[in-house]
N, CA and C atoms as an extended XYZ file, in Angstrom:
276
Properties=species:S:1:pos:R:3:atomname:S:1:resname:S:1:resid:I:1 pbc="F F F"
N        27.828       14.710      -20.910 N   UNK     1
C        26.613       15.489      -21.027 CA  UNK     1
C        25.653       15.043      -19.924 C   UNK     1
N        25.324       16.103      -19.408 N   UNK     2
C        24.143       15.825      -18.280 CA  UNK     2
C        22.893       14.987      -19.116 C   UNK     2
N        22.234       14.233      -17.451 N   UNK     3
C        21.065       13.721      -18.209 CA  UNK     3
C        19.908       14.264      -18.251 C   UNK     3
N        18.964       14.521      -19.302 N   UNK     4
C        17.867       15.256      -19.668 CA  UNK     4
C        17.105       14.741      -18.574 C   UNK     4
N        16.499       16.091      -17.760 N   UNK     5
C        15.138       15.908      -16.874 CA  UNK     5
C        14.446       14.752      -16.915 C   UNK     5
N        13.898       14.548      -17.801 N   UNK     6
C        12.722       13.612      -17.956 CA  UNK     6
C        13.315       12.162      -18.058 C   UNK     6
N        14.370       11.961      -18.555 N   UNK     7
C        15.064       10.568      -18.558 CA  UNK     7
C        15.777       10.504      -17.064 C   UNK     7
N        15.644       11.200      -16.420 N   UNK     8
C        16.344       11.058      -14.531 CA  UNK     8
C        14.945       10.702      -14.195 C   UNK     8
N        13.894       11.376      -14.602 N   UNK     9
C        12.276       10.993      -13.851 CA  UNK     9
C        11.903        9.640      -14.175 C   UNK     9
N        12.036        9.176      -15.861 N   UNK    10
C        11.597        7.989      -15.962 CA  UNK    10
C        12.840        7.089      -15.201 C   UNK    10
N        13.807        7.189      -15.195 N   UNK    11
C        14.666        6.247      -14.334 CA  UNK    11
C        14.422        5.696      -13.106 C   UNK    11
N        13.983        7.281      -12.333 N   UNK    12
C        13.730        7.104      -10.816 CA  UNK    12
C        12.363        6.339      -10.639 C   UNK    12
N        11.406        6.723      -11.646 N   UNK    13
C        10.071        5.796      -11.663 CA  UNK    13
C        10.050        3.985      -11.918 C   UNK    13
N        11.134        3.897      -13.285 N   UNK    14
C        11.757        2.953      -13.296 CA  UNK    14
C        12.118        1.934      -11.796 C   UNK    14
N        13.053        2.775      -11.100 N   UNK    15
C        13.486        2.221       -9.590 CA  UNK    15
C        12.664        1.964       -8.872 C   UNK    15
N        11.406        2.928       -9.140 N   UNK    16
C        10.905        2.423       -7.512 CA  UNK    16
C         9.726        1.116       -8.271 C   UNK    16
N         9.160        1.581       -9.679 N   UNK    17
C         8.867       -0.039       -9.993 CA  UNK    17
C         9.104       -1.257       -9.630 C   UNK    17
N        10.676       -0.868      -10.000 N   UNK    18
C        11.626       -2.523       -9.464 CA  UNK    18
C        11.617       -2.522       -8.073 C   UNK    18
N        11.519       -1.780       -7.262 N   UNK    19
C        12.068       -1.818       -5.645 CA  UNK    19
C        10.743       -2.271       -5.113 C   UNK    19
N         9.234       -1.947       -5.910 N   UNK    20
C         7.552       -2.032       -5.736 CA  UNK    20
C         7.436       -3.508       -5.919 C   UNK    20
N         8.348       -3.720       -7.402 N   UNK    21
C         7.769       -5.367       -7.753 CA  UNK    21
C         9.168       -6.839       -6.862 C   UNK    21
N        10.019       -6.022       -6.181 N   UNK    22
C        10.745       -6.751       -5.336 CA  UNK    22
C        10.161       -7.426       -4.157 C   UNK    22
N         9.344       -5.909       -3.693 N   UNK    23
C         8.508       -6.295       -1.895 CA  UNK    23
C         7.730       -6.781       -1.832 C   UNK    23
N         6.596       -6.145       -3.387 N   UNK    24
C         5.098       -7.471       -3.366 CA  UNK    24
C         5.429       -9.188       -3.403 C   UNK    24
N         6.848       -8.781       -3.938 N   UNK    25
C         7.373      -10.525       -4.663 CA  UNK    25
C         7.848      -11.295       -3.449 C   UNK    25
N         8.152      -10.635       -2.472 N   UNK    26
C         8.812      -11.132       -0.936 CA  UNK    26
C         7.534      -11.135       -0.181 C   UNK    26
N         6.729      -10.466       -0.495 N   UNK    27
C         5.537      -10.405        0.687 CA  UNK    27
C         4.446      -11.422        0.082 C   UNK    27
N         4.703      -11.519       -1.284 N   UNK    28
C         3.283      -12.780       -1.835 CA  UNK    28
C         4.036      -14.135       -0.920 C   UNK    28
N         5.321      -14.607       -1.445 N   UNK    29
C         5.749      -15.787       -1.266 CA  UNK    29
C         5.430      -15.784        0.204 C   UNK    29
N         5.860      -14.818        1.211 N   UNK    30
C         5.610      -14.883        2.660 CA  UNK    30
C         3.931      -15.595        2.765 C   UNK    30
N         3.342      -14.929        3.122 N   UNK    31
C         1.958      -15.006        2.692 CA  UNK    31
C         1.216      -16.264        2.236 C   UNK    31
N         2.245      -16.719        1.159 N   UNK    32
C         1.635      -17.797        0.557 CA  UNK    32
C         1.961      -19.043        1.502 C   UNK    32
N         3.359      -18.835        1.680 N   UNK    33
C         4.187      -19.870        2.595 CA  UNK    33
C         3.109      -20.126        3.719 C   UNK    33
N         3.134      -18.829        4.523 N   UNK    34
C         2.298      -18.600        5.465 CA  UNK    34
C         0.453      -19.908        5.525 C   UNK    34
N         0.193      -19.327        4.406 N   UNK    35
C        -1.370      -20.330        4.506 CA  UNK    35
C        -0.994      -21.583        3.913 C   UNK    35
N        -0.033      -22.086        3.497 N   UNK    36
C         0.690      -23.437        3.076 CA  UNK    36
C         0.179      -24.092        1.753 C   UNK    36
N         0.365      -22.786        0.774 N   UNK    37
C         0.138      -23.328       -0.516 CA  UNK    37
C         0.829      -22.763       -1.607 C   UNK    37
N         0.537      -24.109       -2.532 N   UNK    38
C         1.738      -24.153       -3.630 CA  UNK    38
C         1.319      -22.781       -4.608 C   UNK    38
N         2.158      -22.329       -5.771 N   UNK    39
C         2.087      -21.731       -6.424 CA  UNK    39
C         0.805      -22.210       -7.294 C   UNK    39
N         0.949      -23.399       -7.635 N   UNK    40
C        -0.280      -23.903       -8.383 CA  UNK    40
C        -1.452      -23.834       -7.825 C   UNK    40
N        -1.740      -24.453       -6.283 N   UNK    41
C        -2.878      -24.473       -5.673 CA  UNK    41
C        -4.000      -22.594       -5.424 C   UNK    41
N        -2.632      -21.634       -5.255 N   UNK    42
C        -2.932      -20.294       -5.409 CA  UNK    42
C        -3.368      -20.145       -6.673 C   UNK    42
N        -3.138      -20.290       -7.634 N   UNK    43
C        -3.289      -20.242       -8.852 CA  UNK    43
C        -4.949      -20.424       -8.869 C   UNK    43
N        -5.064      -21.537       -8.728 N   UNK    44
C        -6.552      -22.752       -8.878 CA  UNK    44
C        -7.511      -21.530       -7.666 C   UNK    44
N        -7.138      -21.431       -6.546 N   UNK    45
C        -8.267      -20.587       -6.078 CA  UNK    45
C        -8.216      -18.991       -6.265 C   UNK    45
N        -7.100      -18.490       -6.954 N   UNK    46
C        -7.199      -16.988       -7.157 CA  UNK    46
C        -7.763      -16.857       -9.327 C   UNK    46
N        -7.464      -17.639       -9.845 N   UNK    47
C        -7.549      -17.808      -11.115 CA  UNK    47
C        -7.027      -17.402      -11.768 C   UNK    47
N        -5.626      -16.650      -11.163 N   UNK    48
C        -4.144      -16.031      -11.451 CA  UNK    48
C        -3.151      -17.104      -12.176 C   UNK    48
N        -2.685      -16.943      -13.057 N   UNK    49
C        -2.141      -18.163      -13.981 CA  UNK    49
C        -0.985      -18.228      -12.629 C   UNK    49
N        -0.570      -19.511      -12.690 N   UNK    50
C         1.084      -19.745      -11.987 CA  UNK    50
C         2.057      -19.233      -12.373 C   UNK    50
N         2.146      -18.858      -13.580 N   UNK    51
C         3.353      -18.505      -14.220 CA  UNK    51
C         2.952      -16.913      -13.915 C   UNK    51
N         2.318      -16.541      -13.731 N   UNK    52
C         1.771      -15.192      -13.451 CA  UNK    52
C         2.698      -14.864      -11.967 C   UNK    52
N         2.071      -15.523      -10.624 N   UNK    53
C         2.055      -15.521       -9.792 CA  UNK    53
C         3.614      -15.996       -9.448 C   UNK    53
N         4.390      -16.952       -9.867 N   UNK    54
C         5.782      -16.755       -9.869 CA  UNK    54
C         6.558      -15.310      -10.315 C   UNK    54
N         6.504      -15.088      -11.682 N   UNK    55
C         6.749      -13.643      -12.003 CA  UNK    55
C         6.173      -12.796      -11.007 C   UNK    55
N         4.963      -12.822       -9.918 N   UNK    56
C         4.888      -11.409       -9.282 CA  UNK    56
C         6.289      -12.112       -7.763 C   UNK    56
N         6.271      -13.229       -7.847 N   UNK    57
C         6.893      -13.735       -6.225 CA  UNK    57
C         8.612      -13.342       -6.765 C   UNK    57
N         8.216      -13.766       -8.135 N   UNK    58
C        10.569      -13.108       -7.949 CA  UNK    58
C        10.958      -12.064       -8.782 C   UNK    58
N         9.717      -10.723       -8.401 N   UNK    59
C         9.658       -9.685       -8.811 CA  UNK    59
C         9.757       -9.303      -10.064 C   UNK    59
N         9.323      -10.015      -10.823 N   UNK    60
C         9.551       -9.258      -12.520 CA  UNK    60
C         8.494       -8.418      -12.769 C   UNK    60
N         6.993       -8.498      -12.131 N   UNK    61
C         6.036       -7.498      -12.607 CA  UNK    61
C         5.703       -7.042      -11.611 C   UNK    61
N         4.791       -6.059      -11.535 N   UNK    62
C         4.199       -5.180      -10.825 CA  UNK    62
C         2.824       -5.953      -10.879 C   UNK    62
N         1.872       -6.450       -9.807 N   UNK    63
C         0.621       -6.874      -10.469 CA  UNK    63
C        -0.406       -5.905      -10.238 C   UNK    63
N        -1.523       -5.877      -10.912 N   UNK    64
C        -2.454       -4.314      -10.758 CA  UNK    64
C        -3.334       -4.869       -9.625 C   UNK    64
N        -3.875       -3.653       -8.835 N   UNK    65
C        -4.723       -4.132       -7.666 CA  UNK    65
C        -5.724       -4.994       -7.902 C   UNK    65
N        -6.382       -5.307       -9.096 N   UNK    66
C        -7.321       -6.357       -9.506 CA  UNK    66
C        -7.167       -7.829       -8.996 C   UNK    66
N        -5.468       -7.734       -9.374 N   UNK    67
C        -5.122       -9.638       -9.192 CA  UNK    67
C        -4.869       -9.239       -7.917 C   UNK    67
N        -4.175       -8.323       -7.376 N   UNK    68
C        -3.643       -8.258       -5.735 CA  UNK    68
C        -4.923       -8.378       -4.792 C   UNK    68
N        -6.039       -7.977       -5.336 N   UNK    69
C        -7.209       -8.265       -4.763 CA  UNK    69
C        -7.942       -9.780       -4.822 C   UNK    69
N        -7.483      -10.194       -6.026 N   UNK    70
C        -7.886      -11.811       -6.106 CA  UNK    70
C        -7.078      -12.882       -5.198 C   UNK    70
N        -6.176      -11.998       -5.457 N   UNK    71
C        -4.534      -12.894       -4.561 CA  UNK    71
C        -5.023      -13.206       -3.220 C   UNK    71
N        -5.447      -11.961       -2.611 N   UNK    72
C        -5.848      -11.976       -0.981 CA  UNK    72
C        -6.614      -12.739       -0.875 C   UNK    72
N        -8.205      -12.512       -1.468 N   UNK    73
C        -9.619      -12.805       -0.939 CA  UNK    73
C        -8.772      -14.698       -1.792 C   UNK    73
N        -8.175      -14.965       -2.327 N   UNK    74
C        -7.598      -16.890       -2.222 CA  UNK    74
C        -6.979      -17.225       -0.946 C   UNK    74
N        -6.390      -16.310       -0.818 N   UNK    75
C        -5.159      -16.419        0.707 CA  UNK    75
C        -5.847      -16.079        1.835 C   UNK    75
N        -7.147      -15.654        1.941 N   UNK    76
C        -8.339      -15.374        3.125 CA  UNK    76
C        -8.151      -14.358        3.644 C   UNK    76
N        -6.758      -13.208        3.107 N   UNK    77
C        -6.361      -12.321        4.243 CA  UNK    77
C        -7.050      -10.749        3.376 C   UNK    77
N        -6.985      -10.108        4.164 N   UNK    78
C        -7.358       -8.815        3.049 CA  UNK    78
C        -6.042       -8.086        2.007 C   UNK    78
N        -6.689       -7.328        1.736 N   UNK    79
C        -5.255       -6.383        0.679 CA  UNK    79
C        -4.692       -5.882        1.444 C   UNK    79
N        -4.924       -5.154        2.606 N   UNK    80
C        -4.053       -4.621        3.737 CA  UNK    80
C        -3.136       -5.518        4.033 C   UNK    80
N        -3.671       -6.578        4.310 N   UNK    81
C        -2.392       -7.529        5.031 CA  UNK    81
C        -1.455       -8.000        4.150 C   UNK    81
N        -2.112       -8.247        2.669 N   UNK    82
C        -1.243       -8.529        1.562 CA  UNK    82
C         0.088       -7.515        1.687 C   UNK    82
N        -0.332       -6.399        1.490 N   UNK    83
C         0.649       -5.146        1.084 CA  UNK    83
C         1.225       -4.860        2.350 C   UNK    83
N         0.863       -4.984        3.445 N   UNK    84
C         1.300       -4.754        5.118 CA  UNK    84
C         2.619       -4.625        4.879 C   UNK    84
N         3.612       -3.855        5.081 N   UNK    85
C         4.714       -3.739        5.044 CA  UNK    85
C         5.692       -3.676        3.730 C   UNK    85
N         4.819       -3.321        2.755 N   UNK    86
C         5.585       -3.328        1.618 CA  UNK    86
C         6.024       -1.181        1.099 C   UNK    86
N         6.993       -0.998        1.165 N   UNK    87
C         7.079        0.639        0.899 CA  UNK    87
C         8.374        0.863        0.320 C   UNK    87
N         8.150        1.973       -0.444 N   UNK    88
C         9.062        1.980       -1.569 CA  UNK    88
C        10.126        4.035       -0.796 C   UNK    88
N        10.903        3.761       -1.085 N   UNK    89
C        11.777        4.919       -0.959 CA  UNK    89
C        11.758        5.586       -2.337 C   UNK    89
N        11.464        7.342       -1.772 N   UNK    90
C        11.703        7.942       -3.015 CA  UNK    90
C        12.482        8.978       -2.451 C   UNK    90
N        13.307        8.844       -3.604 N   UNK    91
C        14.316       10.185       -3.421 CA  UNK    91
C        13.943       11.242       -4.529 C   UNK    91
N        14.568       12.504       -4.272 N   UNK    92
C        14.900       13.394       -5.324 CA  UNK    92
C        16.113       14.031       -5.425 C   UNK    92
């Protein structure tokens, strides 16, 4: 049996979630590496729990622009540069 419309849409939304919370998770750790600080020390100047901020670095969540905005202005860089190269493929 074919799959119902709306369960192919939530799937594909599904995907690009995971493919969204893969690149922020490769581009925080970059970033972080980059200004030479620990998960904890990010933590202490963004006020983003660590355990938070691991889960966004090996992609399990999506974080909302609120913390992605706290993330930066700790890391000195803006949200542009945070997200700089992060893009998701959509198909139909």
């Amino acid at each position: 049996m074919p799959n119902h419309p709306m369960q192919s849409h939530a799937q594909a939304l599904n995907d690009i979630s995971a493919q969204l919370a893969r690149q922020l998770g490769r581009r925080l750790r970059v970033m972080r590496s980059r200004a030479s600080l620990s998960q904890e020390a990010l933590s202490s100047l963004s006020g983003i729990t660590r355990s938070q901020i691991c889960l966004i670095e090996v992609g399990r969540v999506v974080p909302t622009v609120r913390t992605l905005v706290r993330i930066a202005s700790a890391l000195k860089i803006s949200l542009v540069d945070l997200v700089c190269g992060v893009a998701v493929e959509v198909t139909h």
